[in-house]
SEPA-235616 format. One record per atom (N, C-alpha, C): x, y, z; residue in three letters. Coordinates in steps of 0.05 Angstrom, whole numbers, padded with zeros to 5 digits, always signed. Atoms other than C-alpha are relative to their C-alpha. Layout:
BEGIN
XYZAla;...
END
This chain:
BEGIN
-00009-00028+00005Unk;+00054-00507-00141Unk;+00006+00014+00026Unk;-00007-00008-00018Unk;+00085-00460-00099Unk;-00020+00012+00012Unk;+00017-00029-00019Unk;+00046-00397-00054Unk;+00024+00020-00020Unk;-00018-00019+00002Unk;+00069-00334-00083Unk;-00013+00015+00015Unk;+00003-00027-00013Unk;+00072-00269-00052Unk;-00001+00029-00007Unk;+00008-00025+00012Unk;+00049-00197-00052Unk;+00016+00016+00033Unk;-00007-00015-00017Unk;+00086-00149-00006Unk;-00001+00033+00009Unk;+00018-00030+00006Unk;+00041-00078-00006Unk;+00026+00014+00025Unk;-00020-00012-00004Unk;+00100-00038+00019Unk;-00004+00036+00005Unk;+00007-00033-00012Unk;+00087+00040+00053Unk;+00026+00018-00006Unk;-00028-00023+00000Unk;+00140+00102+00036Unk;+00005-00002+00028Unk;-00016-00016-00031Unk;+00188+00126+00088Unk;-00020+00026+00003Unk;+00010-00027-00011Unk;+00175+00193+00129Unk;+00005+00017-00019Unk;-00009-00032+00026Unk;+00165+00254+00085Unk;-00011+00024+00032Unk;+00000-00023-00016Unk;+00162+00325+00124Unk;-00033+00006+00002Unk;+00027-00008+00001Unk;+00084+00330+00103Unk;-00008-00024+00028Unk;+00011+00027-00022Unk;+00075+00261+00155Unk;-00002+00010+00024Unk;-00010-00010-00024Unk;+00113+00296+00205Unk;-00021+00027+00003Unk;+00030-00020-00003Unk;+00057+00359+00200Unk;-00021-00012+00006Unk;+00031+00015+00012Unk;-00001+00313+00187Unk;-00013+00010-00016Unk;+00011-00006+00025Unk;-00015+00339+00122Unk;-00010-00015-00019Unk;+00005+00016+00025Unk;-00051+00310+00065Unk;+00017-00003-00013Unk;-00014+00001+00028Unk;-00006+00283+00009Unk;-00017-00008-00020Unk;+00012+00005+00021Unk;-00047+00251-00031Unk;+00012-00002-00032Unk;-00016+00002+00029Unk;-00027+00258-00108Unk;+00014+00017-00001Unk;-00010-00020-00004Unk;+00013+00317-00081Unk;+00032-00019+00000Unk;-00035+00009+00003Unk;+00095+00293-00100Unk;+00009+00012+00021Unk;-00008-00009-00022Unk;+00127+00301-00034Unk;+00021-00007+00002Unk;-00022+00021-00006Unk;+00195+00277-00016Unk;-00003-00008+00025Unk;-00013+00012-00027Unk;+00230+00230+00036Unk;+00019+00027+00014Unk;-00009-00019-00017Unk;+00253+00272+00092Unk;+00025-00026+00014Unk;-00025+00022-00015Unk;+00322+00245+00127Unk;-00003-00021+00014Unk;+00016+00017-00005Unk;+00291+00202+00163Unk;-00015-00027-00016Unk;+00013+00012+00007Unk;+00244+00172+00122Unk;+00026-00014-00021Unk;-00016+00020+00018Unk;+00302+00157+00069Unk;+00017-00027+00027Unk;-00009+00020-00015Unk;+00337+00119+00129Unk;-00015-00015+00006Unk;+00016+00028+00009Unk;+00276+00081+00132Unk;+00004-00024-00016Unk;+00005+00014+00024Unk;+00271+00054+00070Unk;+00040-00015-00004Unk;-00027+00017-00008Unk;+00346+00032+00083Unk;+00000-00022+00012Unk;+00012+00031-00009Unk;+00329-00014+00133Unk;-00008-00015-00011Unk;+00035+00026+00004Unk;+00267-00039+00120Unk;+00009-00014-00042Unk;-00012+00022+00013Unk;+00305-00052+00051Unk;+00019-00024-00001Unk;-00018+00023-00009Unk;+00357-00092+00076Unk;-00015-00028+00007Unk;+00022+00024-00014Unk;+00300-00135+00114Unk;-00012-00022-00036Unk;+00020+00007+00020Unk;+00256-00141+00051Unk;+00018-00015-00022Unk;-00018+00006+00013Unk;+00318-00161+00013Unk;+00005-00026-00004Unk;-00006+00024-00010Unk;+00324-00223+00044Unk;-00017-00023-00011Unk;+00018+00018+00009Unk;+00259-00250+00013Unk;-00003-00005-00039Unk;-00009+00010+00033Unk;+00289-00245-00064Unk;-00025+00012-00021Unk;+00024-00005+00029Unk;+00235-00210-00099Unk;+00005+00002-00026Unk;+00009+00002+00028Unk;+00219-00228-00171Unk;+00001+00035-00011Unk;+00009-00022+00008Unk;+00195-00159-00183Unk;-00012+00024+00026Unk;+00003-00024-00010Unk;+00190-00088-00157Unk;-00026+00014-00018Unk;+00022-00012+00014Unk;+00125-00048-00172Unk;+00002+00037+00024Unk;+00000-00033-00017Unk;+00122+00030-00148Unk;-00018+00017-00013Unk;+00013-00028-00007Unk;+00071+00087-00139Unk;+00027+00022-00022Unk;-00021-00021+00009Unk;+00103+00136-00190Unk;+00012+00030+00020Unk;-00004-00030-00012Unk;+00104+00194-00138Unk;+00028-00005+00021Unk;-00031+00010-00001Unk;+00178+00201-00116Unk;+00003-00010+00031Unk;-00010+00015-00036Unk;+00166+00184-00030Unk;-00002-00029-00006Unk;+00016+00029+00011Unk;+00141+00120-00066Unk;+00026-00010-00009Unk;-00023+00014+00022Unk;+00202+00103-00118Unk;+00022+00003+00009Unk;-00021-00003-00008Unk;+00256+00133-00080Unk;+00004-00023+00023Unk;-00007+00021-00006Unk;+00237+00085-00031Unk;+00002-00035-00003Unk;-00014+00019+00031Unk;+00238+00032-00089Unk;+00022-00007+00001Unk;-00027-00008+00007Unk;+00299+00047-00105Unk;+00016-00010+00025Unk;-00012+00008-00019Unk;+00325+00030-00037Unk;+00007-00026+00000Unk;-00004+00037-00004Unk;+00311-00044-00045Unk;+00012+00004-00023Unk;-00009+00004+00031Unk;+00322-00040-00132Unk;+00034-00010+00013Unk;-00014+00001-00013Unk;+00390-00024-00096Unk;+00027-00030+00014Unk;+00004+00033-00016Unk;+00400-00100-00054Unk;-00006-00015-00015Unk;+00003+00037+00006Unk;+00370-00149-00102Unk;+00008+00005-00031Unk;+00001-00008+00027Unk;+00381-00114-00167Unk;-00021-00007-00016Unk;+00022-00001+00026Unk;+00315-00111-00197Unk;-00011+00023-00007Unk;+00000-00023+00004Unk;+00291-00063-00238Unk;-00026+00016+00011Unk;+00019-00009+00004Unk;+00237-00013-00213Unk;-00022+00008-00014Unk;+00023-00010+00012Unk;+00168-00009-00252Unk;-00022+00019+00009Unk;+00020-00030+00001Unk;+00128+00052-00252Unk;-00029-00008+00000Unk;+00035+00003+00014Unk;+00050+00042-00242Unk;-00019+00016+00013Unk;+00015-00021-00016Unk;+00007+00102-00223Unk;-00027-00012+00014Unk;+00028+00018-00020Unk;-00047+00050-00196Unk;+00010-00001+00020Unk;-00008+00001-00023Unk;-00013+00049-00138Unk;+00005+00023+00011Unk;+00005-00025-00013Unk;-00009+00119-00123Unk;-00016+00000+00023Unk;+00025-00009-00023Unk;-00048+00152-00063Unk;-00026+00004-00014Unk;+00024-00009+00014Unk;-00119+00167-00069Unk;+00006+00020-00002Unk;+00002-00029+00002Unk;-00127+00230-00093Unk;-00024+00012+00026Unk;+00020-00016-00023Unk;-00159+00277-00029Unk;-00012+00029-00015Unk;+00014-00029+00006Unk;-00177+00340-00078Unk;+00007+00014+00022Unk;-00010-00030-00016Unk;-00178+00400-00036Unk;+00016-00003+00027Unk;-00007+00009-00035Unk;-00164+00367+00038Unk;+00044+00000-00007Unk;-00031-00003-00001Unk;-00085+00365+00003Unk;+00014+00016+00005Unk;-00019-00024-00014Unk;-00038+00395+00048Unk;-00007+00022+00015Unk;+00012-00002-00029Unk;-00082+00411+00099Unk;+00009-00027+00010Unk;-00005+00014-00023Unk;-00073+00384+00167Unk;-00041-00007+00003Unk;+00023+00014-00003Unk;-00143+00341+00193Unk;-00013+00027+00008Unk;+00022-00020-00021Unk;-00167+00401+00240Unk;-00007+00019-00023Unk;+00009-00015+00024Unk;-00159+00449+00176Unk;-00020-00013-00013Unk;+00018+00001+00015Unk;-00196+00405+00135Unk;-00029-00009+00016Unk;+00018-00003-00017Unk;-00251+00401+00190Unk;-00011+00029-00007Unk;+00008-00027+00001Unk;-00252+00472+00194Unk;-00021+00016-00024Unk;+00020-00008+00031Unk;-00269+00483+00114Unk;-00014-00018-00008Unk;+00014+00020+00011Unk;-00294+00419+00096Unk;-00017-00014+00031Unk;+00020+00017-00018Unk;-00338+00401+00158Unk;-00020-00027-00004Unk;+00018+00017+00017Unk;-00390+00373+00120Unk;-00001-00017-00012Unk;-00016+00012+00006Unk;-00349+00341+00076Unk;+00017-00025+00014Unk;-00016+00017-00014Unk;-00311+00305+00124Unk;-00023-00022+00018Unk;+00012+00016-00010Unk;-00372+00275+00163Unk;-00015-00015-00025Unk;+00020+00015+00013Unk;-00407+00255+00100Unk;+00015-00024-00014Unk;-00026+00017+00023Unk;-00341+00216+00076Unk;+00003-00022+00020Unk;+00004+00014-00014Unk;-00346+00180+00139Unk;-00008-00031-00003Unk;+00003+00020-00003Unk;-00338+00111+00126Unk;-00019-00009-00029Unk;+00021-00002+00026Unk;-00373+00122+00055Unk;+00029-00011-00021Unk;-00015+00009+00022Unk;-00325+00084+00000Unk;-00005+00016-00028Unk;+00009-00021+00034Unk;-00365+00126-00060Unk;-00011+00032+00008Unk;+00002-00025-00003Unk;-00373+00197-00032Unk;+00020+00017-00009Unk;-00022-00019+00016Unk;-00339+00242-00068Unk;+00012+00030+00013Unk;-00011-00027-00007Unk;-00296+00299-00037Unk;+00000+00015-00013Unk;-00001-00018+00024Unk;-00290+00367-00074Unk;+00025-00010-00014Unk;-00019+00006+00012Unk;-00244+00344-00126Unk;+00016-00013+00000Unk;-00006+00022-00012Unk;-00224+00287-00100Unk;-00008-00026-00018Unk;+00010+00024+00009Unk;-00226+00213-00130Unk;-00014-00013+00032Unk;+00008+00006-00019Unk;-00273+00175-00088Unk;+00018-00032+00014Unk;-00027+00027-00009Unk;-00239+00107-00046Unk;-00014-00016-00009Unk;+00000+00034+00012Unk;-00270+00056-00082Unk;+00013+00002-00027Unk;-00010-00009+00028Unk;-00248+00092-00146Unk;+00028-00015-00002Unk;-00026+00009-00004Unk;-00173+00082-00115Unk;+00004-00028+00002Unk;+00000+00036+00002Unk;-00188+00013-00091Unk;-00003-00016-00026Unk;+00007+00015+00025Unk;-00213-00009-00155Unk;+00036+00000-00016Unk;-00033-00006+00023Unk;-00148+00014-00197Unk;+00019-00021+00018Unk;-00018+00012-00017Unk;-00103-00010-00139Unk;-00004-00030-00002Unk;+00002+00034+00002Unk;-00140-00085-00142Unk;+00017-00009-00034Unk;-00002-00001+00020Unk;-00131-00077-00208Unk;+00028-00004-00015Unk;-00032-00002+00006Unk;-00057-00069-00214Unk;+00000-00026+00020Unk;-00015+00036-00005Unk;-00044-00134-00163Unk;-00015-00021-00017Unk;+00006+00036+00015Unk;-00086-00180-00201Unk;+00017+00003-00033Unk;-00019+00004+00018Unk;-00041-00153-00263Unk;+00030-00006+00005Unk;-00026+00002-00023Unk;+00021-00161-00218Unk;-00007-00033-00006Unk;+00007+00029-00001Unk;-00002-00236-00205Unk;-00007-00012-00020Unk;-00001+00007+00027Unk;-00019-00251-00279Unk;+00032-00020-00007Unk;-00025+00000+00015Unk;+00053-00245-00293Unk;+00023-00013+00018Unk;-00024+00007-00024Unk;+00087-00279-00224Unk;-00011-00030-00001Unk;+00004+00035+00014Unk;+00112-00344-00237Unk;-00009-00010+00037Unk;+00005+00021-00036Unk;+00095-00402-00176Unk;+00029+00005+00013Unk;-00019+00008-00024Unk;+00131-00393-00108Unk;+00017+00036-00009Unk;-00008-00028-00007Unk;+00156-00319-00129Unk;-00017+00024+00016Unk;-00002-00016-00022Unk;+00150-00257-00085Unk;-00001+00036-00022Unk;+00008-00022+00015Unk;+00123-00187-00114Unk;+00009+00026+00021Unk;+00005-00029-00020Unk;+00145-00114-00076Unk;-00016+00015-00008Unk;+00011-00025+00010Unk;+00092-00062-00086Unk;+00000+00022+00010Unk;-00008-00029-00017Unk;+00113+00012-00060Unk;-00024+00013-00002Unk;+00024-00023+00015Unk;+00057+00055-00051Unk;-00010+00011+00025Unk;+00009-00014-00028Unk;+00016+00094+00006Unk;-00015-00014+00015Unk;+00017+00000-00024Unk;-00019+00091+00068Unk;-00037-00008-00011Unk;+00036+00002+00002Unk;-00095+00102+00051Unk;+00002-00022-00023Unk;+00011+00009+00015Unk;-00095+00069-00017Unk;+00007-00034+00001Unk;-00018+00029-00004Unk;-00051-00005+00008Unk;-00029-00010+00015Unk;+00028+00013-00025Unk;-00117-00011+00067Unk;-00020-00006-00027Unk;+00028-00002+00009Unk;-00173+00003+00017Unk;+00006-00024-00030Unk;-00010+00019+00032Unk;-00131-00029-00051Unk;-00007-00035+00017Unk;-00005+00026-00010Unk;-00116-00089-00005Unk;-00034-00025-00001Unk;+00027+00013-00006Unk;-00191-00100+00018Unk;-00015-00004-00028Unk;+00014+00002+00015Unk;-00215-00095-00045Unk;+00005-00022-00020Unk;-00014+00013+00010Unk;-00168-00138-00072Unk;-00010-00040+00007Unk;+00002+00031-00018Unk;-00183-00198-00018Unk;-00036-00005-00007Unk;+00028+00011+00011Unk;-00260-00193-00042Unk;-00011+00012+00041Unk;+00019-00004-00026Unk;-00279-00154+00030Unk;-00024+00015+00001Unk;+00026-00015-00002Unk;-00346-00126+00046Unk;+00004+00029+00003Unk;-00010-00032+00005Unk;-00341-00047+00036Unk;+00004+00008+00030Unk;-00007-00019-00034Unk;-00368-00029+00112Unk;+00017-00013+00012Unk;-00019+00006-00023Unk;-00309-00069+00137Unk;+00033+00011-00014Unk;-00027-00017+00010Unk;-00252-00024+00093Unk;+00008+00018+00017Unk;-00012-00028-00024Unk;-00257+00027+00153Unk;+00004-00011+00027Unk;-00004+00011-00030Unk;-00244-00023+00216Unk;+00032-00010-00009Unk;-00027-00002+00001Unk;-00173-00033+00183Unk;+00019+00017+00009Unk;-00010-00027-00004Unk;-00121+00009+00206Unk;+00011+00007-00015Unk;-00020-00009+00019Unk;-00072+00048+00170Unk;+00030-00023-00001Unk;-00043+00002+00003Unk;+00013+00035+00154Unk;+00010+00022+00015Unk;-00024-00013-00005Unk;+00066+00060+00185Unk;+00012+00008-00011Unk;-00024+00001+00011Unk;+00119+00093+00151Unk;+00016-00031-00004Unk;-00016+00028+00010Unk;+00158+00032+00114Unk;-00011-00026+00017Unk;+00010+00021-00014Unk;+00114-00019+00149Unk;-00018-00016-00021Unk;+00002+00017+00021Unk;+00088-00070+00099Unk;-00028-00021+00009Unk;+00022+00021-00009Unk;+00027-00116+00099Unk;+00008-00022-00022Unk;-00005+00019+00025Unk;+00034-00181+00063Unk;-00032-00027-00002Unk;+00031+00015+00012Unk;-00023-00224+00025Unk;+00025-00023-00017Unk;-00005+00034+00012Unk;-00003-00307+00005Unk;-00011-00010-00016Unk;+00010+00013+00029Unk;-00029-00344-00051Unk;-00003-00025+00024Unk;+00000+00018-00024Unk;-00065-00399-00002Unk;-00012-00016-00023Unk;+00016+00017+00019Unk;-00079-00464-00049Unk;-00011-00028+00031Unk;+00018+00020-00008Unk;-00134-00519-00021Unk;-00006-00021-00022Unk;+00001+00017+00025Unk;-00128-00578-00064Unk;-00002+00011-00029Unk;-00005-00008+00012Unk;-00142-00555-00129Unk;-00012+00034-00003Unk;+00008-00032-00013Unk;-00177-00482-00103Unk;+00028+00018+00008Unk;-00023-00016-00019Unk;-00134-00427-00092Unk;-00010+00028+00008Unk;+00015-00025+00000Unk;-00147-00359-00066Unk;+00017+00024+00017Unk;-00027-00012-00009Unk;-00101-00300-00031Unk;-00017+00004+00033Unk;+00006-00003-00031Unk;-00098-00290+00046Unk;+00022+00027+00010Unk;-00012-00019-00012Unk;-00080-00225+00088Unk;+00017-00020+00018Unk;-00015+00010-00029Unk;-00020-00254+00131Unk;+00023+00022+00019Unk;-00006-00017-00023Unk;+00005-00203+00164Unk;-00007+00031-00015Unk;+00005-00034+00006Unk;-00013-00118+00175Unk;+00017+00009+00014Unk;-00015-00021-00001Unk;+00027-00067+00181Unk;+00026-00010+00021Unk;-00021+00016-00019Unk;+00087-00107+00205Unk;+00032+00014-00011Unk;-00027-00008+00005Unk;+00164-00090+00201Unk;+00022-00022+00005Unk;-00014+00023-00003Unk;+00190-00161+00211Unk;-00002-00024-00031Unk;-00001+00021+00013Unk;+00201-00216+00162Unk;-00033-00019+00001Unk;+00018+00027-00005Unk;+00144-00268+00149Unk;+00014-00029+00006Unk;-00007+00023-00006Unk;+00142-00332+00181Unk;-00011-00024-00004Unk;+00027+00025+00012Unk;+00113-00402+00161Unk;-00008-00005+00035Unk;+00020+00015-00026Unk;+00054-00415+00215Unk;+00001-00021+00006Unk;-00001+00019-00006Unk;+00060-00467+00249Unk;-00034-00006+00015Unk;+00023+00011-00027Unk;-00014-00495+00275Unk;-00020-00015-00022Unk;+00012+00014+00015Unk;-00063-00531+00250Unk;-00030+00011-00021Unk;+00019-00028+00028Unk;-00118-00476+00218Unk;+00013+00001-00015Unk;+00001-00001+00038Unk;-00130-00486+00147Unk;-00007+00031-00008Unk;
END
């Protein structure tokens, strides 16, 4: 059987990025920019034929969807598991604001996966849903196909780790995404074992088959 693939896929620039504002479950658009992103980086992504498109319903998410849908002709599916986490109040504040009111808040969130912000989903909450949607994603992908999933920044790190089976205190030594910068996870089989592997973070190039001798 083949390897398939998962390609956790970041929006373009929206105007809130360019502030450093929370988005969160806040609907924001692509800013000029950011749609010329998602131009590129679809053209690139294009090249690898994906089976299926999956998108973050919130429109920095689908519009840049829609960029690739575009190039391979497939159709975009809607799945709010892939959304951002929700930040509750810290949305649309900048970091120093939400220092300012949420002090407390912000150190006690510190690297905590189940602390709850005011009004906020907590990040394992997000992670959970997010695992949740690729292993239904991967249900449904035949051998040797290739999955896009559009969605954000915070929730691709924490979805991802939770996804690969990682230990919680190591969800915060990951870094973030870039605008339209993509991490991709392989379907790695070992005789008759199989199990998925991070192969590349926050990259803007094509994948390549490794050449070396690590299993």
């Amino acid at each position: 059987m083949k390897d398939r693939t998962l390609i956790l896929w970041r929006h373009g620039r929206t105007a809130w990025n360019v502030a450093g504002r929370v988005q969160g479950h806040t609907d924001t658009d692509l800013d000029e920019v950011g749609r010329a992103q998602a131009a590129e980086a679809a053209a690139r992504l294009a090249a690898l034929e994906p089976a299926r498109i999956f998108s973050s319903h919130l429109k920095r998410a689908s519009d840049t969807a829609a960029a690739l849908a575009r190039f391979v002709e497939v159709d975009v599916e809607l799945d709010s598991r892939f959304q951002e986490v929700g930040f509750g109040e810290r949305e649309g504040l900048t970091s120093q604001e939400s220092w300012e009111r949420f002090g407390h808040h912000m150190r006690a969130s510190k690297g905590s996966p189940h602390y709850r912000f005011p009004g906020a989903e907590t990040t394992f909450e997000a992670a959970e849903r997010f695992a949740a949607g690729l292993h239904d994603v991967i249900a449904e992908l035949p051998s040797g196909e290739t999955a896009v999933i559009v969605t954000h920044g915070g929730v691709a790190r924490v979805g991802a780790c939770k996804f690969l089976g990682l230990a919680e205190d190591a969800w915060f030594t990951i870094g973030g995404l870039n605008n339209c910068s993509w991490s991709v996870l392989t379907e790695w089989r070992f005789g008759d074992e199989a199990m998925w592997r991070l192969m590349e973070w926050n990259a803007g190039t094509l994948p390549e088959p490794i050449l070396s001798d690590d299993i």
